[in-house]
Residue, then its C-alpha position, 0 to 999 in steps of 0.5 A: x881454930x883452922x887457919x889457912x896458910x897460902x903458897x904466897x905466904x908460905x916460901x914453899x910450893x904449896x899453900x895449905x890448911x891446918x888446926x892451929x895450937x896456940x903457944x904462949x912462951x913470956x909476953x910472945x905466943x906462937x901459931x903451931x900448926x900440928x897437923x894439916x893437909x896441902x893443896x896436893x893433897x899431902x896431909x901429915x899429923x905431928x906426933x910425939x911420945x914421952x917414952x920414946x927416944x929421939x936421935x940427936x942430929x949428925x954434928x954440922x947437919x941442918x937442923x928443923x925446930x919440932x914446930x916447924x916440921x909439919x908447916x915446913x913439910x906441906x909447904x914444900x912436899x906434895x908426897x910422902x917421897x918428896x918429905x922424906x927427900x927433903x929430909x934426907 
C-alpha cells in the first residue's frame, strides 16, 4: 500500500510518498515505510543483510530505531549529502 506522508505531518522539511509494511507486534501494529521518494526528489530504499555485521553506536551518541531511518531521512534531507549530515 502507498501512503503519503505531508511536511505538515511529518516534523521534517519535507512531505513524501512511500510503500508501506505493516508490523504487527501483541495487539499493536506499526506503519513502516521501507523505502520512499520526497517532494525534493531524494529517494531511499532500506535494506538489511542476515550476513552482514552492523556497528554498535560510540557510547552517549544518538541513536535511530531501524524503522524510522528511511522516514526520518526523507523528511528531513533533500540529497544524499544532507542525509549523510544529519547522521554524522
Amino acid at each position: 500500500r502507498i501512503e503519503t506522508f505531508p511536511r505538515n505531518k511529518t516534523a521534517g522539511t519535507y512531505g513524501f510518498v512511500s510503500p508501506v509494511t505493516i508490523i504487527g507486534f501483541l495487539s499493536d501494529t506499526i506503519r513502516v515505510p521501507a523505502e520512499g521518494m520526497n517532494e525534493h526528489g531524494f529517494t531511499i530504499s532500506a535494506l538489511s543483510f542476515a550476513q552482514s555485521g552492523y556497528e554498535s553506536p560510540a557510547k552517549g551518541a544518538a541513536t535511530l530505531a531501524p524503522e524510522d531511518v528511511v522516514p526520518t531521512l526523507l523528511a528531513h534531507c533533500a540529497d544524499i549529502e544532507s542525509a549523510l549530515k544529519y547522521l554524522a
